[in-house]
VEXDOVO-140540 format. One line per 10 residues: number of its first residue (from 0); their letters; for each residue x negated, y negated, z of C-alpha. Coordinates in Angstrom, 2 decimals, padded with zeros to 5 digits, m for minus. Each point is the difference from the previous one (the first is absolute). Layout:
NUM	A	X/Y/Z | ...
This chain:
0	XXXXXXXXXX	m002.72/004.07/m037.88 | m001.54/002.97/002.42 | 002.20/002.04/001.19 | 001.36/m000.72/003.93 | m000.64/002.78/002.74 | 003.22/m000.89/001.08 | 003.42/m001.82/m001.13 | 002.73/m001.33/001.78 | 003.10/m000.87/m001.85 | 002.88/m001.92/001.44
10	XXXXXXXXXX	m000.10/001.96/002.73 | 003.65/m000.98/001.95 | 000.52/001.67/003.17 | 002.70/m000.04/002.54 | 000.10/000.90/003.78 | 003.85/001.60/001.29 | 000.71/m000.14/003.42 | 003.33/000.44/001.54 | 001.61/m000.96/m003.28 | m001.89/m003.23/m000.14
20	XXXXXXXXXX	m002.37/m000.52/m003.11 | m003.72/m001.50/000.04 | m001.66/m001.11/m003.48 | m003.32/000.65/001.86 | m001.65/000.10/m003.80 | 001.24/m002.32/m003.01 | m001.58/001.12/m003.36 | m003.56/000.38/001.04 | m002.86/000.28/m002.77 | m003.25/000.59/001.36
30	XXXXXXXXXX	m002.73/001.49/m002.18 | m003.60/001.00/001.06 | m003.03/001.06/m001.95 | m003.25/001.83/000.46 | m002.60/m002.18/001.89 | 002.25/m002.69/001.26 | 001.47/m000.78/003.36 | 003.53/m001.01/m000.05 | 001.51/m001.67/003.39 | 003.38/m000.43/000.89
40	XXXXXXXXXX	000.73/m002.53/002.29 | 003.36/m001.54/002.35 | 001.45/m000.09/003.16 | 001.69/003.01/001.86 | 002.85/001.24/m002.20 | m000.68/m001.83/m003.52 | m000.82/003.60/m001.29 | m003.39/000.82/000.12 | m000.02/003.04/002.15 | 003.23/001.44/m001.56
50	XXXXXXXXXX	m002.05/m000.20/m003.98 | m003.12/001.67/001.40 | 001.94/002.89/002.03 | 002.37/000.41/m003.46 | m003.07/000.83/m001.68 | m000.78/003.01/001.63 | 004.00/000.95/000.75 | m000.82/m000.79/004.06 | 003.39/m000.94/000.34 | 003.28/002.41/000.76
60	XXXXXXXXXX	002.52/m000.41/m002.06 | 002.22/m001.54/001.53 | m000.56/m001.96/001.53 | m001.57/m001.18/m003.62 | 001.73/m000.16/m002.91 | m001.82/m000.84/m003.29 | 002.72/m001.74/m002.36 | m002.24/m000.93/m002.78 | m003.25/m000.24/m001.67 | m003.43/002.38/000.10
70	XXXXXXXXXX	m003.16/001.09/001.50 | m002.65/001.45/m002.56 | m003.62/001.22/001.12 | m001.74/000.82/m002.82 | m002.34/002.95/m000.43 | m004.15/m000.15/m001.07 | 001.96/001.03/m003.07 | 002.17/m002.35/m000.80 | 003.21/002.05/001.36 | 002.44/m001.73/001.28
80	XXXXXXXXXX	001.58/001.55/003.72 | 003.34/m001.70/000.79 | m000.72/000.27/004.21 | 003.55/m000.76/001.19 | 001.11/003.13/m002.06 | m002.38/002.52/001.14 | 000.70/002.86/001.97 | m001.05/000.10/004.09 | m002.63/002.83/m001.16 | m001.53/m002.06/m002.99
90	XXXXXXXXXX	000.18/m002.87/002.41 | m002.30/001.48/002.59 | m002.87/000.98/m002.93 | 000.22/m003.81/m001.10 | m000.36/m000.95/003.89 | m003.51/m000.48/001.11 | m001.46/001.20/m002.93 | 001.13/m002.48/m003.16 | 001.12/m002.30/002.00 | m000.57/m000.65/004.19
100	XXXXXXXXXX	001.24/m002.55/002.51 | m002.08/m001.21/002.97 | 002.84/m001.21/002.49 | 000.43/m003.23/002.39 | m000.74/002.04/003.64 | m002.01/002.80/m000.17 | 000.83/001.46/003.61 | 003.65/000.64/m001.33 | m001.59/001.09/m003.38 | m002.69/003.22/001.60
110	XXXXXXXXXX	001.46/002.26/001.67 | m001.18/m000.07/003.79 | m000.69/003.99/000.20 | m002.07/000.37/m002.68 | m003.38/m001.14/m000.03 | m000.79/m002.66/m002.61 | m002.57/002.15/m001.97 | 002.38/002.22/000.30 | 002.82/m002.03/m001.93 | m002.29/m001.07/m002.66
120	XXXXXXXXXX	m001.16/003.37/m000.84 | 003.45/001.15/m000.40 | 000.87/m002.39/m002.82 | m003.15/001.18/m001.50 | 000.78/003.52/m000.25 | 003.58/m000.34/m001.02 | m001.23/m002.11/m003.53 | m002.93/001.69/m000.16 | 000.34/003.10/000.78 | m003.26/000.21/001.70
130	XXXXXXXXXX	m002.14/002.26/003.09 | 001.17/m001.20/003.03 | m004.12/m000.40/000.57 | 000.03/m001.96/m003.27 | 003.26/m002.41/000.94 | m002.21/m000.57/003.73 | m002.92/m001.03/m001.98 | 001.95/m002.15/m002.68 | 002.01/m001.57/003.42 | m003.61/m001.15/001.63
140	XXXXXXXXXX	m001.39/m001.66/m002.82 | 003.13/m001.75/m000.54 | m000.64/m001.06/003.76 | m003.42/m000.68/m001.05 | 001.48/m002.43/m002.97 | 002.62/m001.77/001.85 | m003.01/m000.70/002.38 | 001.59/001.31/003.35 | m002.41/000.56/002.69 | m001.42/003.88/000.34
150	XXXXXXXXXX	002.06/001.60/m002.09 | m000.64/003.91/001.10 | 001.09/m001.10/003.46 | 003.33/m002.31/m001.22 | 000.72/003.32/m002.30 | 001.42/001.70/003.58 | 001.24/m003.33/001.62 | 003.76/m000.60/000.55 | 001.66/m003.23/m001.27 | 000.15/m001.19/003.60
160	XXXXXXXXXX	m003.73/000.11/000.31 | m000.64/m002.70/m003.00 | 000.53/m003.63/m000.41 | 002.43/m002.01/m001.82 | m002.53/m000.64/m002.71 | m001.29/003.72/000.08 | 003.23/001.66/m000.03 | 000.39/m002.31/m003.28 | m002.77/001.30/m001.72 | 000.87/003.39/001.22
170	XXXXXXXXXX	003.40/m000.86/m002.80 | m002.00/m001.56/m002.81 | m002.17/003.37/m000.14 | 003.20/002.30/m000.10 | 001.10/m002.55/m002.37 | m002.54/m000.03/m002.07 | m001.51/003.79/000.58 | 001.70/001.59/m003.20 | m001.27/m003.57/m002.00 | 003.46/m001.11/m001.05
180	XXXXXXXXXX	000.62/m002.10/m003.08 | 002.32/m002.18/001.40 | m000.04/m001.11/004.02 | 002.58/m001.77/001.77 | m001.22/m002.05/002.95 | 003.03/m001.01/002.54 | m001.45/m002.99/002.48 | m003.00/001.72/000.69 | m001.72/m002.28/002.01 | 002.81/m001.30/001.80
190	XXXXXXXXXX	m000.65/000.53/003.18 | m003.91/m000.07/000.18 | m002.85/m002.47/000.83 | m001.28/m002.28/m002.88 | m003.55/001.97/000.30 | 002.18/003.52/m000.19 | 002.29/m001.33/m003.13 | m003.16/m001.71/m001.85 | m001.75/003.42/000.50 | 003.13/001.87/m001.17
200	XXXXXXXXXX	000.79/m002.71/m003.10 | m003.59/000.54/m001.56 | 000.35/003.61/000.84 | 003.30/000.72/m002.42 | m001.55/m002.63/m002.30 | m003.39/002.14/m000.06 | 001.91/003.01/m000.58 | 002.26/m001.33/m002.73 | m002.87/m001.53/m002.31 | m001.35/003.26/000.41
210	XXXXXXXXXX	002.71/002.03/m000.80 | 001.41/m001.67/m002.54 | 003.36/000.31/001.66 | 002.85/m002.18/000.14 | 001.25/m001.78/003.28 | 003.56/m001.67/001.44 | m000.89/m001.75/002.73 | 002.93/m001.39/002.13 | m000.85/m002.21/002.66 | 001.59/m003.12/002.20
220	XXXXXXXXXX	m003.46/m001.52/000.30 | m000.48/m002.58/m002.81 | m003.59/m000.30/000.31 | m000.53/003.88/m000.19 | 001.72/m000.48/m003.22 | m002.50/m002.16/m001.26 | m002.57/001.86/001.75 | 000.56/003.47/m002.30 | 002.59/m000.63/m002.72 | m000.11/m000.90/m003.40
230	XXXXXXXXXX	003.54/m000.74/m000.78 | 002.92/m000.77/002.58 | 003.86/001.19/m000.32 | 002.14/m002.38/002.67 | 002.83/001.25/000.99 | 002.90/m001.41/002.00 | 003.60/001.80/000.80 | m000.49/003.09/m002.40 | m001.32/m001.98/m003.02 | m002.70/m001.92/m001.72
240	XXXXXXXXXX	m000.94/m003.39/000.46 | m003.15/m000.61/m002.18 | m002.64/001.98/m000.43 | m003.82/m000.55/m001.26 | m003.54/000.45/000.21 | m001.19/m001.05/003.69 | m001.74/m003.33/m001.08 | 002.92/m001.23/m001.86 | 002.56/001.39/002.74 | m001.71/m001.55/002.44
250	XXXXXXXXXX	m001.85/m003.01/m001.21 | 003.16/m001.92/m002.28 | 003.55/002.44/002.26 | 003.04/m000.80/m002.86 | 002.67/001.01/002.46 | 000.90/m001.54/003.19 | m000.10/003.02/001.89 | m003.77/000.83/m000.86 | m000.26/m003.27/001.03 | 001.28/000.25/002.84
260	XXXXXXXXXX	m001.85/003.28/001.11 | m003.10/m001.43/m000.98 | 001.07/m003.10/002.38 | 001.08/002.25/002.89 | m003.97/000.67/000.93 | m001.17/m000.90/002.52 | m003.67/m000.38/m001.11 | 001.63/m002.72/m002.13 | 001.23/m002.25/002.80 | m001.91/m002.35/002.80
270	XXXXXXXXXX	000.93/000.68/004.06 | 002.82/m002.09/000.24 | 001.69/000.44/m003.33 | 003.41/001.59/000.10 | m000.11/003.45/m002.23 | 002.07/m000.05/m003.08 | 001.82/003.23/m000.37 | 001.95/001.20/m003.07 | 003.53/m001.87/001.19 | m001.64/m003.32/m000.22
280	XXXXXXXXXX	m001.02/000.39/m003.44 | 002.52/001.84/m001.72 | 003.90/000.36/m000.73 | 001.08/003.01/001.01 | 002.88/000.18/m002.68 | m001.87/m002.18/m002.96 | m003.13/000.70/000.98 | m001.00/m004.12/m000.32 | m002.76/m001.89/001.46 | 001.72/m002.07/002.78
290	XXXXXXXXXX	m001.05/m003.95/000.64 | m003.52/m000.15/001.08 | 001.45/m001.72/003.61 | 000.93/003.97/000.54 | m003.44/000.83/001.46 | m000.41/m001.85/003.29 | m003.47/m000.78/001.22 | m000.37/m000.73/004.38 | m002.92/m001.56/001.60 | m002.02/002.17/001.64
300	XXXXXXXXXX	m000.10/m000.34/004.05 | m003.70/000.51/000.58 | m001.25/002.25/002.99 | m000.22/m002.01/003.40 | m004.22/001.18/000.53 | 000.77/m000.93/003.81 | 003.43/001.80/000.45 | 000.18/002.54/003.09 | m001.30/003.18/m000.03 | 002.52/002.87/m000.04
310	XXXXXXXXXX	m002.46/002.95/m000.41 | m003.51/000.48/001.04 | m001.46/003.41/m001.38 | m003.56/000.60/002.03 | m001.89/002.87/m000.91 | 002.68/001.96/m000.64 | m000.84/003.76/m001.51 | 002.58/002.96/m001.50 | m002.17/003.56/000.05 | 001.51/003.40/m001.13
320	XXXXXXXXXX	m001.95/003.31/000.45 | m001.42/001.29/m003.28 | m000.60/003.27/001.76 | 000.13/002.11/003.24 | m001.76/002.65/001.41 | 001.54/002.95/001.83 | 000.19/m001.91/003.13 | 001.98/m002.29/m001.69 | m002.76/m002.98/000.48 | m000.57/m002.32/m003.06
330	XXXXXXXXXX	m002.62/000.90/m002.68 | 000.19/m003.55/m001.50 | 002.27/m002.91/m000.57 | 001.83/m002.16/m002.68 | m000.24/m003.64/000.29 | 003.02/m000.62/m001.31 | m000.45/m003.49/001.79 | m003.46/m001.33/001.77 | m000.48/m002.46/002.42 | 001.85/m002.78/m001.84
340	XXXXXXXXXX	000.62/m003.44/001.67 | 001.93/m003.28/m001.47 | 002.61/m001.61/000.55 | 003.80/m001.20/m000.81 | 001.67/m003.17/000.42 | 003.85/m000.73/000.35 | 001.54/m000.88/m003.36 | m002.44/001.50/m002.01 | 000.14/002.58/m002.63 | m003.40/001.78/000.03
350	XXXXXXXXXX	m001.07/002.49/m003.00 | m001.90/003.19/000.57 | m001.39/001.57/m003.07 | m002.39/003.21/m000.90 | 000.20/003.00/m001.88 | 002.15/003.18/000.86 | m001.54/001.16/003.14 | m001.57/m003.13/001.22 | 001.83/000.21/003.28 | 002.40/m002.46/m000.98
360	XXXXXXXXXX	002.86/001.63/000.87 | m001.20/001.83/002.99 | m000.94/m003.47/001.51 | 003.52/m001.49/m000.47 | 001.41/002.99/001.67 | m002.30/m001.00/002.75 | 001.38/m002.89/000.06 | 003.16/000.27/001.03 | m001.20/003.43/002.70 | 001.81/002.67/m002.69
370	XXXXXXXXXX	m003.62/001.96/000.22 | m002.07/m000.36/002.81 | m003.66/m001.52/m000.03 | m002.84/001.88/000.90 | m001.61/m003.39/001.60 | 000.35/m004.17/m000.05 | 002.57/m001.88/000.76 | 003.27/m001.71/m001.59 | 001.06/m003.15/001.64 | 003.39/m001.16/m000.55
380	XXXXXXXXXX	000.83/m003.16/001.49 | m002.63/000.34/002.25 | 001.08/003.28/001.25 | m001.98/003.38/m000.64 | 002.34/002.18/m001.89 | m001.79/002.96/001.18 | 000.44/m000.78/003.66 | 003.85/000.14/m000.87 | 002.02/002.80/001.58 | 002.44/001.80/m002.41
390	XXXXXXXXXX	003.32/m001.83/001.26 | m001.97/m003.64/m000.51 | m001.50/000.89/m003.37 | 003.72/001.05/m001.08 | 001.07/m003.42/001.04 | m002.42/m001.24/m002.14 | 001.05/001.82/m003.11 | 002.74/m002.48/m000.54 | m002.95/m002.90/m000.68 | m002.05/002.29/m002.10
400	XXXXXXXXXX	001.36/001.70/m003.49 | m001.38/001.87/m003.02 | 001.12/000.18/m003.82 | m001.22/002.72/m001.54 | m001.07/000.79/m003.32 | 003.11/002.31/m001.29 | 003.11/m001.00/001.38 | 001.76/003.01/m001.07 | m001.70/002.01/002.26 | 000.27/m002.82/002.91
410	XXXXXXXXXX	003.97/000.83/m000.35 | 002.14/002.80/001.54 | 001.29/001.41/m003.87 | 003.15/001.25/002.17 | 000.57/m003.76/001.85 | 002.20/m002.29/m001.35 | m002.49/m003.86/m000.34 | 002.00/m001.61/002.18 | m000.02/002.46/003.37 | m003.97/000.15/m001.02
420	XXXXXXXXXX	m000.56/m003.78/000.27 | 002.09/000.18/003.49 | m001.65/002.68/001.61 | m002.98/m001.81/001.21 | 002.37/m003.01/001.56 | 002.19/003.03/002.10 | m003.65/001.50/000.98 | m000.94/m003.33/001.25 | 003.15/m000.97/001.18 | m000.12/m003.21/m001.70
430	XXXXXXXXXX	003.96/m000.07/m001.16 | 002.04/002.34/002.63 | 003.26/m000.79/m002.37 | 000.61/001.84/m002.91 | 001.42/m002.46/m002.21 | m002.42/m002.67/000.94 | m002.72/002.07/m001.08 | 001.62/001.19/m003.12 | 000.82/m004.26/m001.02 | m003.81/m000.23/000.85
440	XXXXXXXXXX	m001.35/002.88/m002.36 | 002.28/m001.53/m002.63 | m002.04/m003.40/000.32 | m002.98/001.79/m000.30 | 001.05/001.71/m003.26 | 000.95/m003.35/m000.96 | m003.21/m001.57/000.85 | m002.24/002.56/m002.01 | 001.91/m000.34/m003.09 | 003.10/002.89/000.73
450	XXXXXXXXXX	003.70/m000.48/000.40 | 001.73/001.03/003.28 | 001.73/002.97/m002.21 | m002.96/001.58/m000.64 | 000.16/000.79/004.34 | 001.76/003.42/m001.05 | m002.23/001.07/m002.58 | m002.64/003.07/000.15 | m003.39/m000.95/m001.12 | m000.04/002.39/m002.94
460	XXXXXXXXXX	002.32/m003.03/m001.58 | m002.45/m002.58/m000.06 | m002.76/m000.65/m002.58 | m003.97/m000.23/001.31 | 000.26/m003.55/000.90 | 003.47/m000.17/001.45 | m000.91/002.50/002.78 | m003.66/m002.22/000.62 | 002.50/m002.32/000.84 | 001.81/002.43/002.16
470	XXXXXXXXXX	m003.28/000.40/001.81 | m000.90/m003.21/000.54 | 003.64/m000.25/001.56 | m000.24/002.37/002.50 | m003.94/m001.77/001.16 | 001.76/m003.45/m000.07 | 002.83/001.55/002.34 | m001.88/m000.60/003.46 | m001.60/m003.16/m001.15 | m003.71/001.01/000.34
480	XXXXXXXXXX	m002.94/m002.07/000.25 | m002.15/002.18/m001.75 | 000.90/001.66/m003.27 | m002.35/002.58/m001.61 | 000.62/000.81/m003.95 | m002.03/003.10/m000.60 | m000.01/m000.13/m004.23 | 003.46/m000.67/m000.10 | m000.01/m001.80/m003.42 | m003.11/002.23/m001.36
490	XXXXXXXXXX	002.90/002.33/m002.35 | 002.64/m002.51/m000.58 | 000.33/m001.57/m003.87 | m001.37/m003.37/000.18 | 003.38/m001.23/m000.23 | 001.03/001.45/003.14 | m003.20/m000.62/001.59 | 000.26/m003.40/m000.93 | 003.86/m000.36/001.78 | m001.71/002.06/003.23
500	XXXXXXXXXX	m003.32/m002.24/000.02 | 002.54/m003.27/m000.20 | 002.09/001.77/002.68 | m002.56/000.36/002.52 | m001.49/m003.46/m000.20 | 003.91/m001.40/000.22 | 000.64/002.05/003.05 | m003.45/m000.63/001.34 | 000.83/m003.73/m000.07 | 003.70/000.50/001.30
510	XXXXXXXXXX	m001.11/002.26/002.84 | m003.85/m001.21/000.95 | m001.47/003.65/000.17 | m003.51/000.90/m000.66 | m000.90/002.57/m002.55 | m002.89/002.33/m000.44 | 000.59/000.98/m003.99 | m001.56/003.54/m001.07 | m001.21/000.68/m003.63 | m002.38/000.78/m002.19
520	XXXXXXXXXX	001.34/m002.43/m002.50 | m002.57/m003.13/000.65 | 001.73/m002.22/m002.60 | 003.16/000.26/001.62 | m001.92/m000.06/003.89 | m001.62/m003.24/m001.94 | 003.42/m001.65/m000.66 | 001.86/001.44/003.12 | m002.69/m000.70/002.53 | m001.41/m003.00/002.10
530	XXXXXXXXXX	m003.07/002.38/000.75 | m001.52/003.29/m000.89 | m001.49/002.80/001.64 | m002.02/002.42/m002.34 | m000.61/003.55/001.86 | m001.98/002.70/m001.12 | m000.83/003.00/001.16 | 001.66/m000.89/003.63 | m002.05/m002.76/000.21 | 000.53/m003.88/m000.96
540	XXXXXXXXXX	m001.85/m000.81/m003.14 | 000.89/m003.68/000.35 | 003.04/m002.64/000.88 | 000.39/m003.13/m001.08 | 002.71/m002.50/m001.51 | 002.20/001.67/m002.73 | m001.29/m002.50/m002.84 | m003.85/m000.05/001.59 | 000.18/004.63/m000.43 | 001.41/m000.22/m003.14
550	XXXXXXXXXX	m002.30/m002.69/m002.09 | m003.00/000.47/001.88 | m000.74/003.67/001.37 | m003.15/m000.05/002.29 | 000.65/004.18/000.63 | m001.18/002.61/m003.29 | 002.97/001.93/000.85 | 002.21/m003.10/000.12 | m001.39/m001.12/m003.39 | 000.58/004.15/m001.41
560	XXXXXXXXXX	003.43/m000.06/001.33 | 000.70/m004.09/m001.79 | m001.53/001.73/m003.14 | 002.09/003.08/m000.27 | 003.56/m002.20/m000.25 | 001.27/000.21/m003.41 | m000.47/m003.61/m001.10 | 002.29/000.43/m002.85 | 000.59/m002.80/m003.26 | 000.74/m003.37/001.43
570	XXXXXX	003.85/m000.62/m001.87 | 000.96/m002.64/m001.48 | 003.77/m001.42/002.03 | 000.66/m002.64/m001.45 | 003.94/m001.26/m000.10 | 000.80/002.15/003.14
């Protein structure tokens, strides 16, 4: 049997924190050859992050604390390297050159001083040993290969001056500059379109079959799985569930909670249909398929066509300056957002969808007057927001909230959830009593999902989902009319995003507010939606009826966008 590039071996691998012991990693074994994409996939904490970093020593000891088994990477001739027993100095030779790591968010991954041609070259030289001329050159054409646009001029460009999707690519060329033999891929394509993460899943694909090298790709995103990989590891609380090629993972799932991730999808489920998430399906001690009565399935309350209208958008525009002259005076504009019009009706949760950039964004900020509009109107209730003086549009604020698409950065890290959640009701003096407003934070917790303990906690203490839910809290707090959810589900396991998607359409229905629902996820806009909005390039490509956009695209760049959504293997679910 070849030889693998690498070999994990019962890897067990505890986390110590104030005396308290986590078995993050329970006797892992994980091997990956030459030519072969490996992906590891689970929710947040069943170990998939904690494998890949131990691989390349990325975590301090302590926390860490490896209590059993190996890693072995395995040399072009045949030598064996035991990683987790090499020095920091033969670490950092092994780093980038045998083996690199392109990382979740590439903002926090390149350093915002240095230029990005800048950063690349430098790995260059220190495995290659090479002209600084000579590393520039090699940096380029890697720009050239990971087909980013101009690469002479993105050589001197800061992070901050590229995209999501660039600043991506930016990482698989230092990645892949020093052609390692083994590359570890850590939810790459989280956070970007489906036209960005196609372009970046046939990129590392491209560059693997041509290489020869071997990949672990770890991922949330079952159909990305299916997309690139040829065999799937599942993992779930630190150990292995089953494991597979991706046709037999996917098409005939042995273990319930495969099953049930498969299951969790949205693409898999009708407007309507109550999302399955991993609870429903599984034991959390035996791990047993529960009685198929578990999953419950609502009718869906179709869209009143001749409800009220809450907003009405008229040829509204967002412009920012490209450039100035001396005088200050604009060389040329951005159209972040140009001369849209449509409308939004009371009880309805309207998608808006487009690529990274589209305006998308920009226009939901617009929305509810955080950035101003260059021209057009927003009508809210029959009322022209723009005519509103500062005191009146503060009034307003209570009617009109935003989720946005991290919640740990929506959170004071410092604030304890509970004073967070009350702040807006003493700012709006909705509850002048202390206690009254603490008993009615504590309902709110309990209505999202939390317990009334959780009031003193920092966010820090929370998992992804749990401070969503936090989020969606503090928006609930001044019962709005008008909700907007800028990607707030777009980096959540489908688990999670499942319980957040079922969430919002509970609350919706409890409270009667009207959503616009931001995302460049179309098969969850598809199930989440009563109707779409497709923008591009500031403009509105097309609207419609969620169903009507989705089967039946009349726009090219509606039918590009459909196209580029990882369709996946259709499982089989039977007994769940």
């Amino acid at each position: 049997m070849q030889q693998p590039l690498l070999e994990i071996r019962d890897l067990c691998a505890d986390f110590i924190s104030d005396g308290v012991v986590n078995h993050a990693l329970k006797d892992i074994s994980v091997t990956v050859h030459a030519n072969e994409i490996v992906a590891l996939v689970g929710e947040s904490g069943s170990g998939k992050s904690v494998t890949s970093l131990s691989v390349l020593q990325l975590i301090p000891s302590p926390p860490v604390k490896y209590v059993g088994g190996a890693i072995c990477y395995y040399t072009e001739d045949g030598a064996s390297i035991s990683l987790l027993e090499q020095s920091r100095e033969a670490m950092q030779t092994i780093r980038g050159n045998a083996i690199s790591m392109i990382f979740q968010e590439p903002m926090s991954s390149l350093n915002p001083v240095y230029t990005c041609g800048n950063q690349v070259a430098e790995a260059i030289r220190v495995h290659t040993r090479v002209t600084k001329e000579a590393a520039k050159a090699l940096a380029i054409r890697w720009f050239e290969r990971v087909q980013l646009p101009d690469p002479p001029a993105l050589y001197n460009r800061y992070p901050h001056q590229l995209s999501g999707g660039q600043k991506q690519r930016v990482m698989i060329a230092m990645a892949m500059c020093c052609k390692p033999r083994l590359l570890i891929c850590d939810e790459p394509t989280t956070a970007l379109d489906v036209t960005v993460q196609k372009t970046v899943l046939q990129l590392i694909r491209e560059l693997q079959q041509e290489t020869g090298m071997g990949v672990i790709f770890i991922t949330h995103d079952l159909g990305v799985v299916a997309e690139i990989a040829d065999r799937a590891v599942v993992l779930y609380r630190g150990g292995i569930v089953e494991e597979g090629t991706v046709r037999q993972l996917f098409s005939y799932p042995q273990h319930p909670y495969t099953k049930a991730l498969l299951a969790c999808r949205p693409v898999n489920h009708k407007k309507g249909t109550r999302l399955p998430v991993v609870s429903d399906f599984t034991d959390a001690a035996a791990m047993q398929p529960p009685a198929p009565a578990a999953v419950t399935v609502t009718a869906p309350e179709p869209f009143n066509a001749g409800a009220c209208c809450l907003v009405s958008v008229e040829q509204l525009s967002v412009w920012y300056p490209k450039e100035r002259n001396w005088l200050g005076k604009p060389l040329g504009y951005t159209k972040a957002v140009d001369a849209v019009s449509f409308e939004i009706f009371e009880n309805e949760t309207l998608g808006l969808v487009g690529e990274s950039g589209c305006g998308k964004t920009t226009l939901g900020r617009a929305l509810l007057q955080l950035i101003p509009s260059t021209s057009g109107k927003i009508i809210y209730r029959g009322q022209d927001m723009g005519l509103f003086k500062k005191e009146e549009l503060r009034g307003l604020r209570k009617k009109l909230q935003i989720i946005f698409q991290d919640p740990y950065s929506s959170l004071n890290p410092r604030k304890k959830i509970g004073p967070a959640i009350e702040e807006p009701l003493k700012v709006h003096r909705i509850e002048p009593d202390a206690a009254a407003r603490k008993k009615r934070v504590e309902t709110l917790l309990e209505k999202v999902g939390l317990l009334p303990e959780h009031y003193h906690r920092y966010p820090h203490e929370f998992s992804g989902g749990q401070r969503q839910r936090i989020v969606i809290a503090r928006a609930l707090a001044l019962n709005p009319s008008f909700i907007i959810c800028d990607e707030s589900v777009s980096a959540l396991d489908v688990s999670v995003q499942a319980q957040v998607l079922n969430l919002l359409n509970d609350l919706k229905k409890e409270f009667g507010f009207t959503i616009v629902f931001i995302s460049h996820d179309l098969s969850v806009v598809r199930y989440f939606s009563d109707r779409i909005i497709v923008m591009n390039k500031g403009k509105i490509e097309e609207s419609g009826p969620a169903d009507e956009i989705y089967e039946h695209p009349q726009s090219a760049y509606t039918q590009k966008l459909i196209a580029s959504i990882p369709k996946g293997i259709t499982p089989d679910l039977s007994g769940l």
